[in-house]
C-alpha positions as CSV (number, residue, x, y, z in Angstrom):
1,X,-25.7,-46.5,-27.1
2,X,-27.1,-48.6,-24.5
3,X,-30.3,-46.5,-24.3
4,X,-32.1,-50.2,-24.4
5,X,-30.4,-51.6,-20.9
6,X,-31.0,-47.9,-19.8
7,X,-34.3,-47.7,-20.0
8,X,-35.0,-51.6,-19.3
9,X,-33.0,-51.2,-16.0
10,X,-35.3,-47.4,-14.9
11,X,-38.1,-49.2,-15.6
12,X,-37.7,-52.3,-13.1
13,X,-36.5,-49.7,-10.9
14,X,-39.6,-48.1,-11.4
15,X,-41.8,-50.7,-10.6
16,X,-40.1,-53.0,-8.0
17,X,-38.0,-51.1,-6.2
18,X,-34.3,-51.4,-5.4
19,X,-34.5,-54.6,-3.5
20,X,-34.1,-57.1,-5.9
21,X,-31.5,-55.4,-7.8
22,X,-27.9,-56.8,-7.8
23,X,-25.0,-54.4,-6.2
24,X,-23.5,-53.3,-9.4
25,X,-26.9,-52.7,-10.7
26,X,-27.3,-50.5,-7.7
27,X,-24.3,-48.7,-9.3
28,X,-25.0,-49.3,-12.7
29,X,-28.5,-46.8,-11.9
30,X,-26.9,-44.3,-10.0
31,X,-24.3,-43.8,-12.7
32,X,-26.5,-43.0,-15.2
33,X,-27.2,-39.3,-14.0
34,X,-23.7,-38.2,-14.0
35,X,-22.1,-40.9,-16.8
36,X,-24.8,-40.3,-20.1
37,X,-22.7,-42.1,-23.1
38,X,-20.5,-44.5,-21.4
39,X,-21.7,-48.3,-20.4
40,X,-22.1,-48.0,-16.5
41,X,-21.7,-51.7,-16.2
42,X,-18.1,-52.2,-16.5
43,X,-17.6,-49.5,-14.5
44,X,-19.9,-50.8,-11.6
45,X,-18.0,-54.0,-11.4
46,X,-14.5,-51.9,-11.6
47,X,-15.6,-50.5,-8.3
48,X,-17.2,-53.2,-6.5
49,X,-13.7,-55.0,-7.5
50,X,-11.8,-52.0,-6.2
51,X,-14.1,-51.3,-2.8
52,X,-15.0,-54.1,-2.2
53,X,-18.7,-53.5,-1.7
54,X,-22.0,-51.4,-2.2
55,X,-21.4,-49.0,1.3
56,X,-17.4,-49.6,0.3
57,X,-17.3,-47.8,-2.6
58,X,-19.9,-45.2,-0.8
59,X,-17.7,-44.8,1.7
60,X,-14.2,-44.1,-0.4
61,X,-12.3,-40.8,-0.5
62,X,-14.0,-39.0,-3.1
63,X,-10.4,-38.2,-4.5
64,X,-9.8,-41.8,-4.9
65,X,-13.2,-42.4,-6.4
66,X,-12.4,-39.8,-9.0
67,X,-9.1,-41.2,-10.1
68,X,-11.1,-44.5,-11.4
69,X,-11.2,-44.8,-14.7
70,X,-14.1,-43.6,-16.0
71,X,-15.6,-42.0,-13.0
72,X,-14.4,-38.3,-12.7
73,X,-15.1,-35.8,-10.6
74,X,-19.3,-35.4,-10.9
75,X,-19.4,-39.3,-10.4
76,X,-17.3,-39.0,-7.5
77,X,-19.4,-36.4,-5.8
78,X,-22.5,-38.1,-6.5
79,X,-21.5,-41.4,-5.2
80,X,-20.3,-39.9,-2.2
81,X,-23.3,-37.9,-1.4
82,X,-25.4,-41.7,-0.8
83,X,-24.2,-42.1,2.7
84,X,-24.8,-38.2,4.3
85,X,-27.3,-38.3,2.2
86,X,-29.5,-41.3,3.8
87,X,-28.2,-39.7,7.0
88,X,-30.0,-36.4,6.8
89,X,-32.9,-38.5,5.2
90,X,-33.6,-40.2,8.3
91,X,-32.4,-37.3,10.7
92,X,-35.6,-35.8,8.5
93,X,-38.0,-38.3,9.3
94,X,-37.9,-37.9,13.3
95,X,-38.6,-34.5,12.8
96,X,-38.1,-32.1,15.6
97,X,-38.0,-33.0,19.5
98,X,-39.0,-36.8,19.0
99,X,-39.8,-38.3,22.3
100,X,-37.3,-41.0,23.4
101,X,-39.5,-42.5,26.2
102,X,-37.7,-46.4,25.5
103,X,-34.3,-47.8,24.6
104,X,-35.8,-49.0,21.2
105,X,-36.9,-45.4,20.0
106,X,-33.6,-44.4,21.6
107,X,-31.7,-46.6,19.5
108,X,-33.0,-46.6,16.3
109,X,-32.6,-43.2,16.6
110,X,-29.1,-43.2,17.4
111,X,-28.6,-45.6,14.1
112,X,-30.2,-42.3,12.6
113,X,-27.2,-40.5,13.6
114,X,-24.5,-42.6,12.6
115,X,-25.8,-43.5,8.9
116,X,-23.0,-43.6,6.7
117,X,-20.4,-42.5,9.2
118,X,-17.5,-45.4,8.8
119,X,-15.0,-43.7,12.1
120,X,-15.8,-43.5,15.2
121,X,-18.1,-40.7,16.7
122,X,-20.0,-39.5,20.2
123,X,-23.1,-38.0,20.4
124,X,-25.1,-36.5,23.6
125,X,-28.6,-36.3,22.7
126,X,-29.9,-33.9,24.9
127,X,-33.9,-34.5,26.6
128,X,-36.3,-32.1,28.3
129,X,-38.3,-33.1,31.2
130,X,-41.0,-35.3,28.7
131,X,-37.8,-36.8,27.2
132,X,-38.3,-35.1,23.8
133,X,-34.8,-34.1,21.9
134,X,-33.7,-30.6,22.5
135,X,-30.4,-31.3,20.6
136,X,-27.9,-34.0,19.5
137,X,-24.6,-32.7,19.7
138,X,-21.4,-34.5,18.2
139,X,-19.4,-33.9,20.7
140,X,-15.7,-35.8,19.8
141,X,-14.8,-37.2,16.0
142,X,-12.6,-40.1,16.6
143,X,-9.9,-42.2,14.6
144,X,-11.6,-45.5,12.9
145,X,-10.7,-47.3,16.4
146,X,-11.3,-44.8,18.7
147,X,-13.0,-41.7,20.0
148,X,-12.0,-40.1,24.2
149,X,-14.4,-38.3,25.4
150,X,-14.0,-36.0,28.0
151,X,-17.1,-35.2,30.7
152,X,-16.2,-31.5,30.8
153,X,-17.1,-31.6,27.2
154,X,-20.4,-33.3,28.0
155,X,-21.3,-31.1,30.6
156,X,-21.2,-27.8,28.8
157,X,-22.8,-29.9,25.7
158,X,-25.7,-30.7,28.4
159,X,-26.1,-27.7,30.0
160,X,-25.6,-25.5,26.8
161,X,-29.2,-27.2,25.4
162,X,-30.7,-27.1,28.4
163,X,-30.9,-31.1,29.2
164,X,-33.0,-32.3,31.9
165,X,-31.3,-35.9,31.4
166,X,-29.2,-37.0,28.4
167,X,-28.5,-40.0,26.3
168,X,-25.1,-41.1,25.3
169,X,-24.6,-42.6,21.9
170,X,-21.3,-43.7,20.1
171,X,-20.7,-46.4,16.9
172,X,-18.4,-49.3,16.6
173,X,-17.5,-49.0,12.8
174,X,-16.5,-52.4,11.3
175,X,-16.9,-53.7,15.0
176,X,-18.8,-55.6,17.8
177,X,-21.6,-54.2,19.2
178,X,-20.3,-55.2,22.8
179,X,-19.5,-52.4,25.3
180,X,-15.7,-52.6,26.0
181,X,-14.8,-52.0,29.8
182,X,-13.0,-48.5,28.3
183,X,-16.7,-48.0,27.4
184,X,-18.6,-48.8,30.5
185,X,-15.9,-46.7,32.9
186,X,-16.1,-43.9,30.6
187,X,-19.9,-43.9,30.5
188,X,-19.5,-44.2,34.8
189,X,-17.3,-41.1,34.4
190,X,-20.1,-39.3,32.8
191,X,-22.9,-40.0,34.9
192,X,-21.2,-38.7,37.9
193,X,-20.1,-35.4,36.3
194,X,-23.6,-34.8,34.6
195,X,-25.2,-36.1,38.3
196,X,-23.3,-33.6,39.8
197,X,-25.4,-31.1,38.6
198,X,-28.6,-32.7,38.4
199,X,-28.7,-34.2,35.2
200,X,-29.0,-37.6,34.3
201,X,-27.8,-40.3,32.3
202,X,-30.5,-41.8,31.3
203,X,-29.1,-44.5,28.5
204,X,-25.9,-45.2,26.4
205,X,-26.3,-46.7,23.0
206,X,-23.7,-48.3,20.7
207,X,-24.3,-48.7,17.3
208,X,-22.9,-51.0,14.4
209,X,-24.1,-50.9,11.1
210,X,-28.3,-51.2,11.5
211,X,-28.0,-52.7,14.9
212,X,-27.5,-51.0,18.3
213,X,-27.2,-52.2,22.1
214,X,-29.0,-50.2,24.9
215,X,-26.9,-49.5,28.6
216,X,-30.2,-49.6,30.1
217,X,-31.3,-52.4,28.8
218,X,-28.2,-54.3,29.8
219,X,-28.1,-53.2,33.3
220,X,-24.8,-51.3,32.7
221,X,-25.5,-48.0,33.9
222,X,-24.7,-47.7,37.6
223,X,-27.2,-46.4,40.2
């Protein structure tokens, strides 16, 4: 049953990619592996109608994806593996101790870190003297609107992994990329307590969605 659109749809996968594919044909794919007899189609559409969108229905309580009809608890998991999934994936491709020696490297990879993460989060990526990674630490998980951070934290985070300076990074989920000025004092907050023992801040990045904003870049990091 439907072994035709199966294998019609694998095969343009096959040969041009994902890109021109339609969201619930996105779906439609990725259901195949865990939904073998059952038309995937109607099913797509059910949750695209439900979420909203491709990274909405990624995103969902796994619980709540599972109590769609037709989905169950295999489809649920696999659905939900997509966005920490792609977030390892590109963790991957850095490898270990890139060098962040610009606020473009520095930001996209930050975006790295926050792939598929829909609250809020901080990071402290940790540097050594040539400004390759020794660590990026998640330091506070936050409610979908915010996240406090505390410099004490930070400071034990920095000093912990050895950082000769550090780069603050933090997403707006569903948000602006613009610092707020709860952002910009608690990032002044931070460089003094790291500068008081000799470590620097050396950028703060906000992400949202793909796209990030640089401190540095912007002049908003205090001398």
């Amino acid at each position: 049953m439907h072994e035709g659109h199966r294998k019609r749809l694998k095969e343009r996968f096959l040969k041009e990619g994902l890109d021109s594919f339609e969201q619930h044909q996105v779906l439609e794919l990725l259901l195949f592996f865990s939904i073998p007899r059952r038309d995937t189609n109607e099913i797509a559409h059910t949750l695209l109608n439900k979420y909203g969108s491709l990274s909405g229905v990624f995103e969902a309580d796994p619980k709540d994806l599972a109590a769609t009809p037709g989905i169950g608890e295999n489809s649920a998991m696999l659905l939900s593996l997509i966005p920490q999934l792609s977030r390892r994936y590109f963790n991957d491709k850095w490898r270990d101790k890139p060098e962040l020696n610009s606020s473009t490297k520095a930001g996209q990879y930050a975006v790295s870190l926050f792939s598929g993460r829909h609250y809020e989060v901080f990071y402290v990526i940790c540097l050594d003297a040539q400004n390759r990674v020794n660590y990026a630490q998640l330091v506070h998980e936050g409610t979908i609107n915010e996240a406090p951070v505390y410099p004490r934290v930070i400071v034990e985070t920095a000093l912990r992994h050895k950082a000769n300076s550090v780069i603050l990074a933090h997403n707006h989920p569903g948000g602006t990329l613009n610092p707020s000025k709860a952002d910009i004092e608690a990032t002044n907050r931070i460089r003094i307590a790291l500068e008081a023992i000799s470590i620097k801040v050396i950028d703060h990045i906000i992400v949202c969605g793909g796209q990030y904003v640089s401190f540095a870049e912007r002049g908003l990091l205090s001398s």
